[in-house]
NUSE-467392 format. One record per residue (C-alpha): residue number from 1; residue in one letter; x, y, z. Coordinates in nm, 2 decimals. Layout:
! residues N
<pt><pos>NUM</pos><code>A</code><xx>X</xx><yy>Y</yy><zz>Z</zz></pt>
...
END
This chain:
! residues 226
<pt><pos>1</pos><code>X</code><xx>4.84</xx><yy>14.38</yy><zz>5.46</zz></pt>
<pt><pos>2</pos><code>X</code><xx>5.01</xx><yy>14.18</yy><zz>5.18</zz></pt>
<pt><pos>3</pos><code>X</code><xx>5.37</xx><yy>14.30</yy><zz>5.14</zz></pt>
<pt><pos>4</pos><code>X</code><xx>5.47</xx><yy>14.01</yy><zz>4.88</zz></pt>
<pt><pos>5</pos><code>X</code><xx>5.49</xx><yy>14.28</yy><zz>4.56</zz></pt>
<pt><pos>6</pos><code>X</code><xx>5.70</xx><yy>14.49</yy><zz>4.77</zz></pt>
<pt><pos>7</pos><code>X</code><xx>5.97</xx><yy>14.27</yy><zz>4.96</zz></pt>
<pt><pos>8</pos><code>X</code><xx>6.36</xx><yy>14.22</yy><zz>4.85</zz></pt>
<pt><pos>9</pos><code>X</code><xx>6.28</xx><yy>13.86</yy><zz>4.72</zz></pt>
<pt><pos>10</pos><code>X</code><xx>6.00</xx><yy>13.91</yy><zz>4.43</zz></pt>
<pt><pos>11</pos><code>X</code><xx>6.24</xx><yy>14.24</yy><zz>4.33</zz></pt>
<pt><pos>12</pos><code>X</code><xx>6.55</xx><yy>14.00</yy><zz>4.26</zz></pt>
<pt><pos>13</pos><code>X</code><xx>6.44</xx><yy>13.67</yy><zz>4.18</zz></pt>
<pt><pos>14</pos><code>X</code><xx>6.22</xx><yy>13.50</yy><zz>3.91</zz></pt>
<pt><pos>15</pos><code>X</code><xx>5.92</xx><yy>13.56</yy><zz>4.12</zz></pt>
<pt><pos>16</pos><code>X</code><xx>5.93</xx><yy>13.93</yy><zz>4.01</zz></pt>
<pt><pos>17</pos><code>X</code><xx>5.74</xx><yy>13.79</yy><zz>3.67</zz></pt>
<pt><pos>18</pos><code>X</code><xx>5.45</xx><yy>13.68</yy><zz>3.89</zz></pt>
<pt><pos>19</pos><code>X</code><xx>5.15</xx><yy>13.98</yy><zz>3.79</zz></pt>
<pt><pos>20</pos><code>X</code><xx>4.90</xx><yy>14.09</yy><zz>4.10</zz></pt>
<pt><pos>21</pos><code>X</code><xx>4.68</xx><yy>13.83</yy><zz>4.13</zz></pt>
<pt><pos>22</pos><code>X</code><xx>4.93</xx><yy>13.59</yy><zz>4.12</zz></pt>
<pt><pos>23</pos><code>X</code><xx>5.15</xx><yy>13.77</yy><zz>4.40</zz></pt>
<pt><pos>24</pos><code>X</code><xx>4.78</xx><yy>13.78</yy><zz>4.63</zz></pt>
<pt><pos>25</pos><code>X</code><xx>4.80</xx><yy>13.38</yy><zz>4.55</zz></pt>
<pt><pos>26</pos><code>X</code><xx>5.19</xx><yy>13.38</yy><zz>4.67</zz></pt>
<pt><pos>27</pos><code>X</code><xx>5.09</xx><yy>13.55</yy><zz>4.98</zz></pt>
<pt><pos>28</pos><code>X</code><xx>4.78</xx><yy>13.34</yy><zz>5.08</zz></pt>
<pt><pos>29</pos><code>X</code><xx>5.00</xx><yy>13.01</yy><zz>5.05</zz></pt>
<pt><pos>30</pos><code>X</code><xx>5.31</xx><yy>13.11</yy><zz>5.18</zz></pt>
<pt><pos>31</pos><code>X</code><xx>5.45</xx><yy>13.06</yy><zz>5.56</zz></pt>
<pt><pos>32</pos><code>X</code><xx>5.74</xx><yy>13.26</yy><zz>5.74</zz></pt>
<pt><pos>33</pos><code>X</code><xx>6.00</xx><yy>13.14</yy><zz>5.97</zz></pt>
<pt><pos>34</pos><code>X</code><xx>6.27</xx><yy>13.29</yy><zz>6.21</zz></pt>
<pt><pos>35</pos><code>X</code><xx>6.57</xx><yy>13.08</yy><zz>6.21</zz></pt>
<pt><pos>36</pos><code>X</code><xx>6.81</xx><yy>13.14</yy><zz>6.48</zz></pt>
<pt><pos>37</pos><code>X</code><xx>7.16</xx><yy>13.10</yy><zz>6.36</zz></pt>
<pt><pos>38</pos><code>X</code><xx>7.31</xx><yy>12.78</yy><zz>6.36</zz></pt>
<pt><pos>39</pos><code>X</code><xx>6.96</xx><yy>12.63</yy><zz>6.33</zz></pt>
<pt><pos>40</pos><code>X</code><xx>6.88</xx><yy>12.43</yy><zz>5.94</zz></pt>
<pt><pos>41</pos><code>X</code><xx>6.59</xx><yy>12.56</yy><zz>5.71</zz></pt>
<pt><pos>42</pos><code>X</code><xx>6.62</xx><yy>12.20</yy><zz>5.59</zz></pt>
<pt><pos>43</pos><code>X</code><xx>6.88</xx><yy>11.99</yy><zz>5.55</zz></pt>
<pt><pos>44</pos><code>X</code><xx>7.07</xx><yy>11.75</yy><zz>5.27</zz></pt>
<pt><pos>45</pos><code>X</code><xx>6.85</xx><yy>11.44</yy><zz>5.19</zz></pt>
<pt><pos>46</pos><code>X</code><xx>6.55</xx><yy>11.62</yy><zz>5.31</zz></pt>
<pt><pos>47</pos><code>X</code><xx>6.20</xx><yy>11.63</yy><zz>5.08</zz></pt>
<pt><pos>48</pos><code>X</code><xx>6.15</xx><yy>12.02</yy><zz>5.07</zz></pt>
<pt><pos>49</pos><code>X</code><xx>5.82</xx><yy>12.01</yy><zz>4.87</zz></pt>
<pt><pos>50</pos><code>X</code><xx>5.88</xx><yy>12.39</yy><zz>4.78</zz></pt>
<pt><pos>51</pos><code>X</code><xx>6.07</xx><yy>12.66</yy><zz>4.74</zz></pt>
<pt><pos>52</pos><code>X</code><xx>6.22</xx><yy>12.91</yy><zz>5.07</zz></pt>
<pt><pos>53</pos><code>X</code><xx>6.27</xx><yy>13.26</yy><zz>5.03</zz></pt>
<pt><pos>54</pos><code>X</code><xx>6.54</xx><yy>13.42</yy><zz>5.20</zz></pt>
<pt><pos>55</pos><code>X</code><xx>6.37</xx><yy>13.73</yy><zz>5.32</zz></pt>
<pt><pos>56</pos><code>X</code><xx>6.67</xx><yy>13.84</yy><zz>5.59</zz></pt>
<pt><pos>57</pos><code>X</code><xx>7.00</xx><yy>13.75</yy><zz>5.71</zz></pt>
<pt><pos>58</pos><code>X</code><xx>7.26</xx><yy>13.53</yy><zz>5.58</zz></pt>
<pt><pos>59</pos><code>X</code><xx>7.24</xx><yy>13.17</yy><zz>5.56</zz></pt>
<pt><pos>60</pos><code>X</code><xx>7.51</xx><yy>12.86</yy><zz>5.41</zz></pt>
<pt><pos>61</pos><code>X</code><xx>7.44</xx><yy>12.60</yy><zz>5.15</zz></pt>
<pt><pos>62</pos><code>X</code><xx>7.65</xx><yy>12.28</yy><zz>5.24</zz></pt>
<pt><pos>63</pos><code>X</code><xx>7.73</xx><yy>11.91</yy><zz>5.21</zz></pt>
<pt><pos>64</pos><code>X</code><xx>7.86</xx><yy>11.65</yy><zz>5.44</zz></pt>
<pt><pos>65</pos><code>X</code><xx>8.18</xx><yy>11.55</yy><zz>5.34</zz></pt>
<pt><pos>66</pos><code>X</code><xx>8.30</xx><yy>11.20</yy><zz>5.34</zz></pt>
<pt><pos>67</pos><code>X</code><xx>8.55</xx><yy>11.27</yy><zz>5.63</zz></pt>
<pt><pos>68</pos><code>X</code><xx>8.25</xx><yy>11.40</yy><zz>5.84</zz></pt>
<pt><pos>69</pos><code>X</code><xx>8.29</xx><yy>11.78</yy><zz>5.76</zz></pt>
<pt><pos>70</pos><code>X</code><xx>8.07</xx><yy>12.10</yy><zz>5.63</zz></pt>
<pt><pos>71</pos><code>X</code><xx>8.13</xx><yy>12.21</yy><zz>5.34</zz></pt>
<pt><pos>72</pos><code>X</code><xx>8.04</xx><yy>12.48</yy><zz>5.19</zz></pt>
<pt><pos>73</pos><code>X</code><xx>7.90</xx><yy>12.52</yy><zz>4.89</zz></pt>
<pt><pos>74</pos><code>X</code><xx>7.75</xx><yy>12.93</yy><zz>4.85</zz></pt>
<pt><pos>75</pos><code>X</code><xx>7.66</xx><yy>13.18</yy><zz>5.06</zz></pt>
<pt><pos>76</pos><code>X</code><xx>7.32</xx><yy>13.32</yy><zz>5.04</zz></pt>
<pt><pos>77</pos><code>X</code><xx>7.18</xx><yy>13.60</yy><zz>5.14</zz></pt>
<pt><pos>78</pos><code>X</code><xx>6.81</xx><yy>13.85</yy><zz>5.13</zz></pt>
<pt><pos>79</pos><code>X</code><xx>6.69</xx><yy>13.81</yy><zz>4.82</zz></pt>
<pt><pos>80</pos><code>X</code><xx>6.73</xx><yy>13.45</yy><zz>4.69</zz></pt>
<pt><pos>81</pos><code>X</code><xx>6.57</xx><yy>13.14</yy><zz>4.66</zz></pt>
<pt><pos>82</pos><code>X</code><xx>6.67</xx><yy>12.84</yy><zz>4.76</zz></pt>
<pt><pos>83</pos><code>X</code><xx>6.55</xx><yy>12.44</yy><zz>4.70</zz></pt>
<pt><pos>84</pos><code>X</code><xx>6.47</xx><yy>12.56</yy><zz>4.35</zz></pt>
<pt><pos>85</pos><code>X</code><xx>6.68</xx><yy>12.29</yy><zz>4.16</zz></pt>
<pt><pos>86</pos><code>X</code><xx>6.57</xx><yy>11.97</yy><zz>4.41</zz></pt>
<pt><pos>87</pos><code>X</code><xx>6.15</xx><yy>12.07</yy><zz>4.32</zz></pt>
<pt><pos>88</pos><code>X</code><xx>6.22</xx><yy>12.08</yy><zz>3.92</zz></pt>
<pt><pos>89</pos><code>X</code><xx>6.43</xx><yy>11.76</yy><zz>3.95</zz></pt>
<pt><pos>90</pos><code>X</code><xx>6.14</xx><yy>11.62</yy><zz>4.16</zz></pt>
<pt><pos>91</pos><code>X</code><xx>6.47</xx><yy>11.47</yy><zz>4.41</zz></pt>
<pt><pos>92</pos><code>X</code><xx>6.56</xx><yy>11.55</yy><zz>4.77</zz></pt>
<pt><pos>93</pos><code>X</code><xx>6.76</xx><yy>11.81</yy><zz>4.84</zz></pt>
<pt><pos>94</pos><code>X</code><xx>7.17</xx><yy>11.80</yy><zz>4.71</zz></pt>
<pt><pos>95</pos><code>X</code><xx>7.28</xx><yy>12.09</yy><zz>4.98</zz></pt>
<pt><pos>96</pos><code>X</code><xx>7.19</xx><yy>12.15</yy><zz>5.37</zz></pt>
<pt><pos>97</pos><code>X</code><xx>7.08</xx><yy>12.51</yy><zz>5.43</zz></pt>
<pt><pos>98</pos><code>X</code><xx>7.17</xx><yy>12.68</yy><zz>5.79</zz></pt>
<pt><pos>99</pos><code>X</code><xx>7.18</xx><yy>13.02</yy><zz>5.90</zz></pt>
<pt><pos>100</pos><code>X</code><xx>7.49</xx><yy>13.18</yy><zz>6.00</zz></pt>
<pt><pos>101</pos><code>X</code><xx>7.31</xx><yy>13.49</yy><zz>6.11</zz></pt>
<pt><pos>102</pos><code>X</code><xx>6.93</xx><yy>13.53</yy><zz>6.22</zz></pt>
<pt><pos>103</pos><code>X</code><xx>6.72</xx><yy>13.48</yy><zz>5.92</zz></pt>
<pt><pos>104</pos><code>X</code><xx>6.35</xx><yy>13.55</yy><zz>5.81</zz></pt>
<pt><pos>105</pos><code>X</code><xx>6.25</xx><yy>13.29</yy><zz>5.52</zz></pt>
<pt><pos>106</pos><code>X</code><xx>5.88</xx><yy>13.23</yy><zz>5.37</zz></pt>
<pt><pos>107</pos><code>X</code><xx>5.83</xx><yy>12.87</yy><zz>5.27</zz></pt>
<pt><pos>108</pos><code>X</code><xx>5.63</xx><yy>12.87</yy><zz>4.90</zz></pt>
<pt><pos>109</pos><code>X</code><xx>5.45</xx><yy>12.52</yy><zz>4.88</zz></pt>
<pt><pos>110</pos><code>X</code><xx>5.52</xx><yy>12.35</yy><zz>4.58</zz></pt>
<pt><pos>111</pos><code>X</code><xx>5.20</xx><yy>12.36</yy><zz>4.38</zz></pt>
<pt><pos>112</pos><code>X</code><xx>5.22</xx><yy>12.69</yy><zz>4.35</zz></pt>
<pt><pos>113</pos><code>X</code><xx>5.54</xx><yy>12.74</yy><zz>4.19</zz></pt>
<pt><pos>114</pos><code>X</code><xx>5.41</xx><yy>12.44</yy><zz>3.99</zz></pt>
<pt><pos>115</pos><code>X</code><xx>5.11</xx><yy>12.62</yy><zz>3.92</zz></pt>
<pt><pos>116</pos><code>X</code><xx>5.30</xx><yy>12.98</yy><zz>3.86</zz></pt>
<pt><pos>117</pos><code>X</code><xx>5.55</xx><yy>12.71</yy><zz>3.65</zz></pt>
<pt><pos>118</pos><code>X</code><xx>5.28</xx><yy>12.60</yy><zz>3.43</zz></pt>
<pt><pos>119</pos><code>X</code><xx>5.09</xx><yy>12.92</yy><zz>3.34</zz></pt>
<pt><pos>120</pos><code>X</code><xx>5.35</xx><yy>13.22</yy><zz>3.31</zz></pt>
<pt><pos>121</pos><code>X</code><xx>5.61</xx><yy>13.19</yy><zz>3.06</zz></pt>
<pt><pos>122</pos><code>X</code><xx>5.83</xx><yy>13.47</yy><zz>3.19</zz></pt>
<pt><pos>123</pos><code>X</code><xx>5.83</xx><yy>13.29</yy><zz>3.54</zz></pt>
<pt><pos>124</pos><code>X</code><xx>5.95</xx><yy>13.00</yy><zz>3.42</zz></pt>
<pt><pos>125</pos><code>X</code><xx>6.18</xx><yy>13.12</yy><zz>3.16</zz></pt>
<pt><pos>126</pos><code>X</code><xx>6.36</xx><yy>13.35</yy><zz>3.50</zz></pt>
<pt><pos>127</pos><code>X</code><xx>6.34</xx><yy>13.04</yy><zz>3.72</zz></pt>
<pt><pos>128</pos><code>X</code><xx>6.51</xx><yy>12.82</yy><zz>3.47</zz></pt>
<pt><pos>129</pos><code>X</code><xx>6.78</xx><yy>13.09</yy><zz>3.42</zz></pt>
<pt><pos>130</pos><code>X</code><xx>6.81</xx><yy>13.12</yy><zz>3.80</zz></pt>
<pt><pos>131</pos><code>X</code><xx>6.91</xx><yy>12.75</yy><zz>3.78</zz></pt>
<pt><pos>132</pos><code>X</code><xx>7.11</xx><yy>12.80</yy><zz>3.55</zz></pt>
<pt><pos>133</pos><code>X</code><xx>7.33</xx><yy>13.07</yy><zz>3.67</zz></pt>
<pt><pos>134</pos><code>X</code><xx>7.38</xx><yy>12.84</yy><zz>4.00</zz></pt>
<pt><pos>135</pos><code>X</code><xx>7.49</xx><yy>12.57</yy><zz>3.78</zz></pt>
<pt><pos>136</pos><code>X</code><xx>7.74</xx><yy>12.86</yy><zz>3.61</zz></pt>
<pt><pos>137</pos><code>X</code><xx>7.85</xx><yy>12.94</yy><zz>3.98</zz></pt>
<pt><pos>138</pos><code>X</code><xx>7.94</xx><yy>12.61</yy><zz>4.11</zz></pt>
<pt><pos>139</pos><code>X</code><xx>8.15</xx><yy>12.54</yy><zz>3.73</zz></pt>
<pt><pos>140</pos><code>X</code><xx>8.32</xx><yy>12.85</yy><zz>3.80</zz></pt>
<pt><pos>141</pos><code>X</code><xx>8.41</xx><yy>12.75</yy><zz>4.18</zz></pt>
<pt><pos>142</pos><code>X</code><xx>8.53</xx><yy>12.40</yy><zz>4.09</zz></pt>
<pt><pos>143</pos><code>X</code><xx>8.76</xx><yy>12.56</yy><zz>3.82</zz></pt>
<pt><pos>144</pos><code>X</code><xx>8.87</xx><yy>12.80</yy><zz>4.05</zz></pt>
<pt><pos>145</pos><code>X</code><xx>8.99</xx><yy>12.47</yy><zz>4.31</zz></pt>
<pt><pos>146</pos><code>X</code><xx>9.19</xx><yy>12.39</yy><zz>4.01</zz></pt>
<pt><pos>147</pos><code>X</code><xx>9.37</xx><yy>12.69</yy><zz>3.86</zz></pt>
<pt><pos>148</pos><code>X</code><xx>9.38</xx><yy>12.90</yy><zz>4.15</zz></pt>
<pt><pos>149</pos><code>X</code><xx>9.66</xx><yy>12.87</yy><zz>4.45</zz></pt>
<pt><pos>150</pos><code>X</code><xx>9.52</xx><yy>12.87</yy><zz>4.81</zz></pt>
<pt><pos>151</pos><code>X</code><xx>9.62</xx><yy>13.24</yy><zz>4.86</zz></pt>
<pt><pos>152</pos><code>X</code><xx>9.46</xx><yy>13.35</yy><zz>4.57</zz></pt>
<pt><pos>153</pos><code>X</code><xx>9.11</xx><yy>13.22</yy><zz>4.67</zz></pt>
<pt><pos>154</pos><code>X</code><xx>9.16</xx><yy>13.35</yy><zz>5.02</zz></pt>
<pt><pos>155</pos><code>X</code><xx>9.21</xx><yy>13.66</yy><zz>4.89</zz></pt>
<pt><pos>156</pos><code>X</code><xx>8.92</xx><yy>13.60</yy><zz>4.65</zz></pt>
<pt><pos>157</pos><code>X</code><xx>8.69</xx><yy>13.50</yy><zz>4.94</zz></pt>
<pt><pos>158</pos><code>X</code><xx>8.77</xx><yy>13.78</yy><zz>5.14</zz></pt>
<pt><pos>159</pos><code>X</code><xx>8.68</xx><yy>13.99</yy><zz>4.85</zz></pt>
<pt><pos>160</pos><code>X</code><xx>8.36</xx><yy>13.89</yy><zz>4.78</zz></pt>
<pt><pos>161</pos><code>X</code><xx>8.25</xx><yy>13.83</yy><zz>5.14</zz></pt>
<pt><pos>162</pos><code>X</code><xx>8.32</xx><yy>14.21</yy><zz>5.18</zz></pt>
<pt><pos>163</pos><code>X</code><xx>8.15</xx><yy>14.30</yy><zz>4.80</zz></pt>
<pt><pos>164</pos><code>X</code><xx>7.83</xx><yy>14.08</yy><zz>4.89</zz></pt>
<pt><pos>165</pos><code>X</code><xx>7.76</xx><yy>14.10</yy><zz>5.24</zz></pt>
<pt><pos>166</pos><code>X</code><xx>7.93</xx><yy>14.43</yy><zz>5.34</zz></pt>
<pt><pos>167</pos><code>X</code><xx>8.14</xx><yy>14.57</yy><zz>5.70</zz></pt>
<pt><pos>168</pos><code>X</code><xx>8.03</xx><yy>14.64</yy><zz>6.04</zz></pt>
<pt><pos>169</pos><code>X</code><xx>8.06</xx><yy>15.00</yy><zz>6.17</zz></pt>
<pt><pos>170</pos><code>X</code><xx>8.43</xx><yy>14.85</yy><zz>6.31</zz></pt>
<pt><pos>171</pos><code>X</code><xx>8.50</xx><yy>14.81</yy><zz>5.95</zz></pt>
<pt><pos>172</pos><code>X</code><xx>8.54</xx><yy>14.40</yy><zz>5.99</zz></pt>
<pt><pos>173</pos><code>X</code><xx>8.35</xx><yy>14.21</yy><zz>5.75</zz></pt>
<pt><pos>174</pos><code>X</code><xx>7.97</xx><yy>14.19</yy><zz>5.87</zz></pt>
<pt><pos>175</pos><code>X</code><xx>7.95</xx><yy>13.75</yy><zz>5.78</zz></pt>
<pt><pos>176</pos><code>X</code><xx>8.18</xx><yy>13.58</yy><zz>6.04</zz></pt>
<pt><pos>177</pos><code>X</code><xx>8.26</xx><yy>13.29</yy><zz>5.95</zz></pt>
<pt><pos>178</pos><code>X</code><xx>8.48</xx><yy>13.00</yy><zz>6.15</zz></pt>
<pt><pos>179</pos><code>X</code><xx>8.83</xx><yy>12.96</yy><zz>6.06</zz></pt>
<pt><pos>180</pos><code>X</code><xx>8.71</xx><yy>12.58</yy><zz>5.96</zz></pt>
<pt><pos>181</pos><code>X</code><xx>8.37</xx><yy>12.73</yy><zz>5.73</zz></pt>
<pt><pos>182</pos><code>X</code><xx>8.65</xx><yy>12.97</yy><zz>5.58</zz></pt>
<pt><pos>183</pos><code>X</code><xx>8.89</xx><yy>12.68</yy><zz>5.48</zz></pt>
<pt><pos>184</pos><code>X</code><xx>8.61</xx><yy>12.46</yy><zz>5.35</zz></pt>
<pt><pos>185</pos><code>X</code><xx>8.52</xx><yy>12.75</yy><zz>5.11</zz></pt>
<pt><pos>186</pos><code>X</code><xx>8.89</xx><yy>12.79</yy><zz>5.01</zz></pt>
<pt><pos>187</pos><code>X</code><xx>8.91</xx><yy>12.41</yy><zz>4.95</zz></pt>
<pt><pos>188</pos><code>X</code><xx>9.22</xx><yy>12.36</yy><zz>5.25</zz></pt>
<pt><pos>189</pos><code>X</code><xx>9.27</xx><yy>12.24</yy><zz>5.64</zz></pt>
<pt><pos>190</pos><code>X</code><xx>9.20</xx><yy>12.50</yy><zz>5.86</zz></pt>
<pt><pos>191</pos><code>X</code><xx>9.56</xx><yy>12.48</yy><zz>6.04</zz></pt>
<pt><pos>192</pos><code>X</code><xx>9.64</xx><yy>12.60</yy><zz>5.66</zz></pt>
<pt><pos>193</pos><code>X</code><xx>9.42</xx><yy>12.89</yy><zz>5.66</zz></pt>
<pt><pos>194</pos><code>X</code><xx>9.45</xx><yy>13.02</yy><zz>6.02</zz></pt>
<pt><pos>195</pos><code>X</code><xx>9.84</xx><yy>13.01</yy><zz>5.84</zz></pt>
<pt><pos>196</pos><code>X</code><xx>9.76</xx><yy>13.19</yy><zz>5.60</zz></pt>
<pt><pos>197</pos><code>X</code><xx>9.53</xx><yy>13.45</yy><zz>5.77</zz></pt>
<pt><pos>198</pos><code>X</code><xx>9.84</xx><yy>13.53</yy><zz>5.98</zz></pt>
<pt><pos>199</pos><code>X</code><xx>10.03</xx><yy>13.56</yy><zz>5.67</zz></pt>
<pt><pos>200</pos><code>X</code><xx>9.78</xx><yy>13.84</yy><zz>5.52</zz></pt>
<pt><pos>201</pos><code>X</code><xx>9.81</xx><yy>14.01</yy><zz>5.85</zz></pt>
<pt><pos>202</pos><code>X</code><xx>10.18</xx><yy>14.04</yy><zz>5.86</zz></pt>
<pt><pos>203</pos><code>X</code><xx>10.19</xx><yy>14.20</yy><zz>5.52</zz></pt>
<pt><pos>204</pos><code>X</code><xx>9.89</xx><yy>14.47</yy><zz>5.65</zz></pt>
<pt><pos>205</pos><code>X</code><xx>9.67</xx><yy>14.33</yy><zz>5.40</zz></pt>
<pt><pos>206</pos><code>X</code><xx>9.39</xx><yy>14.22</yy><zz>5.67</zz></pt>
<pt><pos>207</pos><code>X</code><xx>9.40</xx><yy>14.33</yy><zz>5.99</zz></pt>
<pt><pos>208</pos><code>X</code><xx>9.25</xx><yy>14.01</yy><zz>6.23</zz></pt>
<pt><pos>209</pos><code>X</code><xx>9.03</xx><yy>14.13</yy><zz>6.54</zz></pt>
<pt><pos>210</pos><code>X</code><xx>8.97</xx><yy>13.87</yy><zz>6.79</zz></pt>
<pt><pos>211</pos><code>X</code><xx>8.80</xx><yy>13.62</yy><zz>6.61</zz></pt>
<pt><pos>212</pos><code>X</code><xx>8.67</xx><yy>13.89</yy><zz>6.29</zz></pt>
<pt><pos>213</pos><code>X</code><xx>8.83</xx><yy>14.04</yy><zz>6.01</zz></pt>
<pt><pos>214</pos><code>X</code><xx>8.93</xx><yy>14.38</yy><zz>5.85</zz></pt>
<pt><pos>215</pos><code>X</code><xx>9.00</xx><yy>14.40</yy><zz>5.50</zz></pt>
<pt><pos>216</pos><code>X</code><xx>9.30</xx><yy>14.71</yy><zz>5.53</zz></pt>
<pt><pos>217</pos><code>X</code><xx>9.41</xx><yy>14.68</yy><zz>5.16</zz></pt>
<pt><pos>218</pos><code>X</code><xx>9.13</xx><yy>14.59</yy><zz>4.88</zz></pt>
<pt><pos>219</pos><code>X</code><xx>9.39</xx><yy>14.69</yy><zz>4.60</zz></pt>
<pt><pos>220</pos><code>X</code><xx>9.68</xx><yy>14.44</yy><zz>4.72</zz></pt>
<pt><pos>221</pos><code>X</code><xx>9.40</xx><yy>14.16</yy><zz>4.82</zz></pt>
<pt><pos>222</pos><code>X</code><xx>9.24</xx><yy>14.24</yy><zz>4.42</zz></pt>
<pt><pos>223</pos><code>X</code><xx>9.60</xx><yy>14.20</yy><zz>4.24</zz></pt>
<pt><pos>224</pos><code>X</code><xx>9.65</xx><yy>13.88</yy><zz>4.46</zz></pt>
<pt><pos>225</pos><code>X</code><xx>9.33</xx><yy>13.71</yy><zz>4.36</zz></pt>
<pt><pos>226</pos><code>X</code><xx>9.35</xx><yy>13.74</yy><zz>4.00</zz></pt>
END
């Protein structure tokens, strides 16, 4: 049975402009994968000749550093689409995807988003919009690196990791990131944010749990961040 007009992704991306027949096309030509956290859905440099929706789990969009490290770039989660920029720029892709949790992602071949592209306006007109608000996000993050201290996008990570992705039944923040994937968000060395993560614990505004974390006071963490 075709579930492509009901799942997460066609309800909150551009593909929700495709109409029946073209959603029975999307299903034909699509393919799904399991990836197994820490594995790539394709990686920086790569020729991705489509588009992947992120059907499940939570997954990371990074580049290679010079020195050698990860960093990352978003977060991404059910719902999204990702390799959307690289196919309209017809170049390989900028970012390396991975999951950081189990994932479920349907691969849609390039002609057809060419194809859907091509012949419905609204499609396009979302897609392009989706591109743009990307673009938006990343302006926004590399102003943030300027204006912003290191505690105030700690806080500010913490904040939307909890917002976006949600808590456990523990109450610790359901995404678990490394203490190195957390500092290359925040733009520091990790010695610097394991710091600073002991800092926010002292003053009860997180509460660490082996290696997760507990958000104890949104209010203080919201005043900090702005």
């Amino acid at each position: 049975m075709n579930k492509c007009d009901q799942c997460i992704v066609r309800q909150l991306s551009s593909l929700k402009a495709l109409n029946k027949d073209e959603v029975v096309k999307l299903a034909n030509s699509k393919t799904t994968y399991t990836i197994k956290k820490g594995e790539a859905i394709f990686e920086e440099g790569e020729v991705t000749n489509g588009v992947f929706c992120v059907k499940d789990g939570v997954g990371k969009l990074s580049k290679l550093s010079a020195n050698g490290k990860d960093q990352i770039v978003k977060l991404v989660k059910s719902g999204e689409l990702l390799g959307q920029r690289s196919m309209i720029s017809n170049e390989p892709a900028n970012l390396s995807a991975k999951a950081i949790a189990d994932m479920e992602v349907c691969f849609i071949p390039k002609s057809e988003i060419i194809h859907f592209f091509n012949n419905n306006n609204q499609f396009s007109l979302n897609l392009m919009q989706s591109v743009c608000e990307d673009l938006k996000e990343s302006e926004n993050d590399k102003i943030a690196l300027v204006q912003k201290t290191v505690k105030q996008r700690l806080a500010e990570t913490l904040l939307h990791l909890h917002n976006e992705f949600g808590e456990n039944a523990d109450k610790t923040l359901k995404v678990q990131l490394t203490r190195e994937e957390l500092a290359g968000i925040i733009g520091t060395a990790t010695e610097s944010c394991i710091r600073l993560l002991s800092d926010f614990n002292k003053l009860e505004l997180i509460e660490l749990v082996g290696k997760k974390i507990m958000l104890k006071n949104i209010k203080a963490l919201k005043r900090m961040a702005e």
